[in-house]
C-alpha positions in Angstrom: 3.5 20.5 14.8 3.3 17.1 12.7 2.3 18.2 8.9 3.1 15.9 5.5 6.1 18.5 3.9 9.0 16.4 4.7 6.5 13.3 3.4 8.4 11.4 0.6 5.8 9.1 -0.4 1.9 9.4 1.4 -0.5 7.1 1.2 -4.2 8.4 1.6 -7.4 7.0 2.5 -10.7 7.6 1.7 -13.5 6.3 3.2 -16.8 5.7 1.6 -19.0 8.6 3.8 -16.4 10.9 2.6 -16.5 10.3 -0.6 -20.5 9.4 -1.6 -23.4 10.5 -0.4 -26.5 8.1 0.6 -29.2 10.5 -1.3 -27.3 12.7 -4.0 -24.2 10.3 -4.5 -20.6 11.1 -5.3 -19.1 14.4 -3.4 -17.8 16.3 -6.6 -17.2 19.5 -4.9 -15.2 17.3 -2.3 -13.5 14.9 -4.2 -11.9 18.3 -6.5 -11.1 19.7 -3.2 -8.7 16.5 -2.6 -7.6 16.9 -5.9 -6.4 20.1 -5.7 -4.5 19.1 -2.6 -3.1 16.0 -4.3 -1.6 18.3 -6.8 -0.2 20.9 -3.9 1.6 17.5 -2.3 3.1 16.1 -5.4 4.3 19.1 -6.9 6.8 19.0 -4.3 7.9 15.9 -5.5 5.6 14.0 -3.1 4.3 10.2 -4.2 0.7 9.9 -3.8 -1.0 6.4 -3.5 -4.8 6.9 -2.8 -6.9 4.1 -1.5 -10.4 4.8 -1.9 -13.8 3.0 -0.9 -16.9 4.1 -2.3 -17.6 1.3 -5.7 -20.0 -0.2 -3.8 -21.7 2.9 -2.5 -21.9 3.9 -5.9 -22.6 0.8 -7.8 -25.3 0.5 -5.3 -27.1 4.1 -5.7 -27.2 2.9 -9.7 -28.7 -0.4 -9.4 -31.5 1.3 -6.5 -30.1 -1.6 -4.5 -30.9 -0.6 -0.4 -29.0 1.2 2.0 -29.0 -1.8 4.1 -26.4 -4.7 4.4 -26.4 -6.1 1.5 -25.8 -10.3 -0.2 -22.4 -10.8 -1.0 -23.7 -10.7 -4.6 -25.1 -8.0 -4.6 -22.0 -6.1 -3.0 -20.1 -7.9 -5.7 -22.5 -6.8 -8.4 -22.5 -3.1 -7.0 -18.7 -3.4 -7.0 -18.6 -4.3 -10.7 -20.7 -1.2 -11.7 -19.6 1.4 -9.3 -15.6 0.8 -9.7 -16.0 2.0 -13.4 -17.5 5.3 -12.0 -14.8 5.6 -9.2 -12.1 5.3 -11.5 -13.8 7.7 -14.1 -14.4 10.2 -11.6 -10.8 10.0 -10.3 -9.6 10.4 -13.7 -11.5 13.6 -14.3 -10.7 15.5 -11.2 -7.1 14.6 -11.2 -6.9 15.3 -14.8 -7.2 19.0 -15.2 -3.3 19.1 -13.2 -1.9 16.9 -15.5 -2.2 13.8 -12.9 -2.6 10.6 -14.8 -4.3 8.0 -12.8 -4.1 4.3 -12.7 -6.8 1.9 -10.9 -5.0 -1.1 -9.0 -7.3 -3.6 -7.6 -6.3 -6.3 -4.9 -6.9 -8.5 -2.2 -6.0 -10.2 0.6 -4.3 -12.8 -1.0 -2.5 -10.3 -2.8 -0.2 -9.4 0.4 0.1 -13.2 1.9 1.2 -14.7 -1.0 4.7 -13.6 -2.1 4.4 -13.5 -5.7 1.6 -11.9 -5.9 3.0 -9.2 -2.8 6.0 -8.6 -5.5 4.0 -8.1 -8.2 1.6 -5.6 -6.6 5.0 -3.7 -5.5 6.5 -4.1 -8.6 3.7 -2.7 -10.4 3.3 0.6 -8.3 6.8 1.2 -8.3 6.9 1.4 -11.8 3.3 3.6 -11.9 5.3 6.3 -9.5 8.6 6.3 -11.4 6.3 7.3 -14.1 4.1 9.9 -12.2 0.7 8.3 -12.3 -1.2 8.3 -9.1 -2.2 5.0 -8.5 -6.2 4.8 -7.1 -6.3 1.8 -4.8 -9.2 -0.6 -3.7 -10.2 -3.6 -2.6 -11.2 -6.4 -6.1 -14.9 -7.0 -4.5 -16.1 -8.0 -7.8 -14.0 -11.6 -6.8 -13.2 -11.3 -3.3 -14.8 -13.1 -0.9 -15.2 -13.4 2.6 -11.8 -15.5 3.4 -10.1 -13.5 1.2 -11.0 -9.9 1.9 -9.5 -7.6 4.3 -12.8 -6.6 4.8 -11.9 -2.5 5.5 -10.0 -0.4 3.6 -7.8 1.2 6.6 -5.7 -2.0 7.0 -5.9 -2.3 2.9 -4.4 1.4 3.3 -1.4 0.0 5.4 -1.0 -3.1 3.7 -0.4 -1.0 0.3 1.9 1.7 2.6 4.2 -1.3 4.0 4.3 -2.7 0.0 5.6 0.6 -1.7 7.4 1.5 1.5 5.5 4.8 2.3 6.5 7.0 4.9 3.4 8.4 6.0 0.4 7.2 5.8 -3.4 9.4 6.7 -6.6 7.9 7.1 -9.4 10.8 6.8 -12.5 10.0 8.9 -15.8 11.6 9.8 -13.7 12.3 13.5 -10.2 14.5 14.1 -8.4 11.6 15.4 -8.5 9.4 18.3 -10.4 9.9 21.4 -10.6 7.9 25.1 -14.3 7.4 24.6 -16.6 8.3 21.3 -16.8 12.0 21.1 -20.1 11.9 19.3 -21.6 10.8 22.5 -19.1 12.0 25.3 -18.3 15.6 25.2 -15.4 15.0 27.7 -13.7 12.8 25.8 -10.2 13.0 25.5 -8.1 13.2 22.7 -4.9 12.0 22.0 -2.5 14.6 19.4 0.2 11.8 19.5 0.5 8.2 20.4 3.9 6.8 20.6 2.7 2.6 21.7 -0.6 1.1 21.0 -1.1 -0.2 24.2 -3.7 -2.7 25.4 -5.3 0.4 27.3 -5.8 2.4 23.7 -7.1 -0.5 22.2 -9.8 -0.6 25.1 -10.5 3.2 24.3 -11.3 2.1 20.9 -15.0 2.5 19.4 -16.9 1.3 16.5 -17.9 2.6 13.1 -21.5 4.3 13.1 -21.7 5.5 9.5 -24.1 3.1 7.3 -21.4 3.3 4.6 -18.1 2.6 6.1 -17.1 -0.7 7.4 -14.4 0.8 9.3 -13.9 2.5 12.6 -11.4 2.6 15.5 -10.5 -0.7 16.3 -9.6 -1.3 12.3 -7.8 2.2 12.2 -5.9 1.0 15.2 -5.0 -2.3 13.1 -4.0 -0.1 10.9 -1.5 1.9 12.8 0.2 -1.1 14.2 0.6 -2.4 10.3 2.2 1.1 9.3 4.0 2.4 12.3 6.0 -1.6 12.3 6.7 -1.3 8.7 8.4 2.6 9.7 5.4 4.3 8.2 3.9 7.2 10.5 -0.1 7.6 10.5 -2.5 10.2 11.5 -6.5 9.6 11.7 -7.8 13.0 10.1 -11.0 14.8 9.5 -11.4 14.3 6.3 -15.5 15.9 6.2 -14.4 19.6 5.1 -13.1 20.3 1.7 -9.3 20.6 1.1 -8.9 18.4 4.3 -5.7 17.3 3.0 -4.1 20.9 2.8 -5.4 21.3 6.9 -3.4 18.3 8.0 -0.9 19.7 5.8 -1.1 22.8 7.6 -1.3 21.1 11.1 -4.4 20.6 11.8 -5.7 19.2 15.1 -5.7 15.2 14.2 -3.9 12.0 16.1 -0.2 11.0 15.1 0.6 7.5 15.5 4.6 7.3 15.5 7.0 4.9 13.5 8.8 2.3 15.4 11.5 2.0 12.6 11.8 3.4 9.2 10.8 1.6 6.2 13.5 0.4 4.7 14.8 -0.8 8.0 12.0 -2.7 8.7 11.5 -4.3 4.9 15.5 -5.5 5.6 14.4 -7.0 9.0 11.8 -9.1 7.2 13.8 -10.4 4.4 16.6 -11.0 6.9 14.3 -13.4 8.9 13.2 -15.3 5.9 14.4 -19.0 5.3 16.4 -19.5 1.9 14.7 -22.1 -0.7 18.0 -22.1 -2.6 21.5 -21.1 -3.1 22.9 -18.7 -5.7 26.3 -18.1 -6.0 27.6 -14.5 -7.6 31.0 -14.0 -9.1 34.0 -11.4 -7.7 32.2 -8.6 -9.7 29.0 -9.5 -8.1 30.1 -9.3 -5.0 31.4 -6.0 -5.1 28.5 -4.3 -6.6 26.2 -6.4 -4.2 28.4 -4.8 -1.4 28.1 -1.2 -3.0 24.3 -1.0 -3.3 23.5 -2.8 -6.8 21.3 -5.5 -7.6 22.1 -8.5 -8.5 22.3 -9.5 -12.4 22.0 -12.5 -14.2 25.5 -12.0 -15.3 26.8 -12.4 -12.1 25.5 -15.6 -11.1 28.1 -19.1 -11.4 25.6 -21.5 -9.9 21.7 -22.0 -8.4 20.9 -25.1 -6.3 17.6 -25.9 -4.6 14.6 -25.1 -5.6 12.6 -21.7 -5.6 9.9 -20.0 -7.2 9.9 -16.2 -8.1 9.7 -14.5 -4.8 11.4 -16.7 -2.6 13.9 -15.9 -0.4 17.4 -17.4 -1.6 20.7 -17.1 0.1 23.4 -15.6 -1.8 26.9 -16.8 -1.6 30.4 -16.0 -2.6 32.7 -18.2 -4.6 34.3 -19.6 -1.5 31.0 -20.2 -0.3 30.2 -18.1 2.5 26.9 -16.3 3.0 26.9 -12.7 1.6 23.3 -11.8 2.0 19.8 -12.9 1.8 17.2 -11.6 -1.1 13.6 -12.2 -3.1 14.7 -13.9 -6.4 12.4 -12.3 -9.6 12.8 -15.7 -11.1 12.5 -19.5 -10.6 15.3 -21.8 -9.7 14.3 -23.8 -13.4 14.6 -19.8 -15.0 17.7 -19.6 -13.2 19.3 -22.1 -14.2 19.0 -21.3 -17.8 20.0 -17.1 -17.7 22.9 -17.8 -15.2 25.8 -15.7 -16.7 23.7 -14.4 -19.5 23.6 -10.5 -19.6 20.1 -8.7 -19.4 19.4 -8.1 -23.3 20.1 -11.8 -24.1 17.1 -13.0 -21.5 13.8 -13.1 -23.6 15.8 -14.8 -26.5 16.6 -17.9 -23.9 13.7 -18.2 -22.1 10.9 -17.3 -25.3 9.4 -14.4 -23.0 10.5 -10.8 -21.9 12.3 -11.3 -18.6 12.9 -9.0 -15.8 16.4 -6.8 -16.1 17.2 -7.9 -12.2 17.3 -11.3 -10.7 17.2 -9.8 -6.9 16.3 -5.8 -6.6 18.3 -4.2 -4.2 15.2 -3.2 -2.4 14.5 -7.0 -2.2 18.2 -7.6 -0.6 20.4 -7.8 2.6 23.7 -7.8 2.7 
């Protein structure tokens, strides 16, 4: 029986209908319920990431703009005044445990360019190691059409893949995923666990009928082929009762998609396959802290050629020149060139600016 115990870091989503409803507006009763159970996982040392829809729903409810689809600008407009109440409302029910929340807002972009991607992960990283839940969602206030994801499920497992998440829940307005719609076909059948998307479950797959939620089954499939690549496991939940964390905690009926690798695994299989912009070469010392599991320091650099910005991949080679690994450089080939040899603390006096202690994380490395 599949439950979150052994999770080390869950990523949640929220969908809109969950969350707010059409007539009275945000679910209070519900959204304590989930905090109660956020506070069960992570006081077993659990990192919760949340991604939650529901600024436009509410942003729209305030302005008395319709139910209906609504003008980009408006959705961008109800964005604006709605996120300020999401993030309150967060704030307050996580609160009373001691949970500090942060609001991260992205996009597209965010994931497909590099930088960006690094910053996003940098960021989180740092918001766990400090225990603050992040609360995740989509910037609609400046995303448009190209450069939206458009749903929050694949938002849920682009953000999973970024802070390398093991498991990763989508709670829906159905227990998981079915041959035909349920809602309309009482013999439907459903699935507890689904090793391979296959081209036949993606036939099986439905739409969205909630006026709210953008999502449904083809996206939640999406979804699972995101997460389960990247080593992340999913399940598609009922997320409608209260505390419907704690039942999928508690093994509650739901669909398991399963993880074709595990995360770090699959993070060093895309670095590895990554084209280098530029050479750095590392000193003896280097070398054999890079080959224990360290990062790579300033310090231990003797020479940078080619040129890179922060992000790319650069190949990293000993002092007789052979290839010792591949890895994301935090800084430019120009900022390299300057803090070469330099040890951590001397940095911001070189370049004018605080600098980052690393020049390639270990995360961000194969050796």
């Amino acid at each position: 029986m599949a439950t979150l115990k052994l999770t080390k870091r869950l990523v949640v989503k929220i969908g809109s209908a969950l969350l707010v409803d059409q007539v009275t507006g945000l679910r209070i009763s519900w959204l304590r319920s989930l905090a109660t159970d956020v506070a069960m996982i992570r006081a077993r040392g659990t990192d919760v990431i949340l991604v939650s829809s529901g600024s436009i729903a509410l942003g729209r409810g305030v302005l008395g703009l319709p139910q209906s689809e609504l003008a980009l600008e408006q959705s961008q407009a109800a964005a604006a005044v709605g996120q300020i109440r999401l993030a309150r409302a967060y704030e307050e029910a996580l609160s009373p445990y001691g949970i500090t929340t942060a609001q991260v807002l992205v996009t597209l972009e965010d994931s497909k360019d590099r930088r960006r991607y690094l910053n996003s992960r940098a960021t989180m990283e740092t918001l766990l190691s400090l225990g603050v839940t992040p609360i995740v969602n989509e910037n609609d206030t400046v995303a448009t059409d190209e450069i939206r994801y458009g749903d929050n499920d694949r938002l849920a497992a682009q953000v999973a893949v970024t802070i390398g998440a093991d498991c990763l829940v989508l709670l829906s307005d159905v227990d998981g995923f079915y041959s035909d719609n349920p809602h309309t076909n009482s013999i439907a059948q459903h699935y507890d666990i689904i090793e391979k998307i296959t081209p036949d479950i993606e036939r099986q797959a439905g739409d969205a009928e909630s006026g709210l939620s953008k999502g449904g089954m083809k996206t939640k499939l999406m979804a699972a082929k995101i997460a389960t690549d990247a080593g992340c496991r999913m399940a598609i939940a009922l997320g409608t009762p209260l505390n419907s964390l704690k039942k999928v905690d508690d093994g509650a009926r739901c669909t398991w998609f399963t993880a074709q690798t595990n995360p770090q695994a699959a993070r060093k299989r895309w670095i590895a396959a990554m084209k280098p912009h530029g050479d750095i070469t590392v000193d003896d010392g280097a070398q054999t802290a890079l080959k224990s599991g360290r990062s790579l320091l300033p310090i231990g650099i003797t020479i940078t050629t080619g040129t890179y910005q922060r992000g790319d991949p650069v190949a990293i080679l000993t002092t007789r020149g052979e290839r010792l690994g591949l890895g994301l450089s935090r800084y430019s080939s120009d900022e390299a060139e300057v803090i070469k040899g330099l040890s951590s603390q001397d940095i911001c006096s070189v370049l004018g600016y605080e600098g980052r202690g690393v020049f390639i994380h270990r995360d961000d490395m194969v050796i």
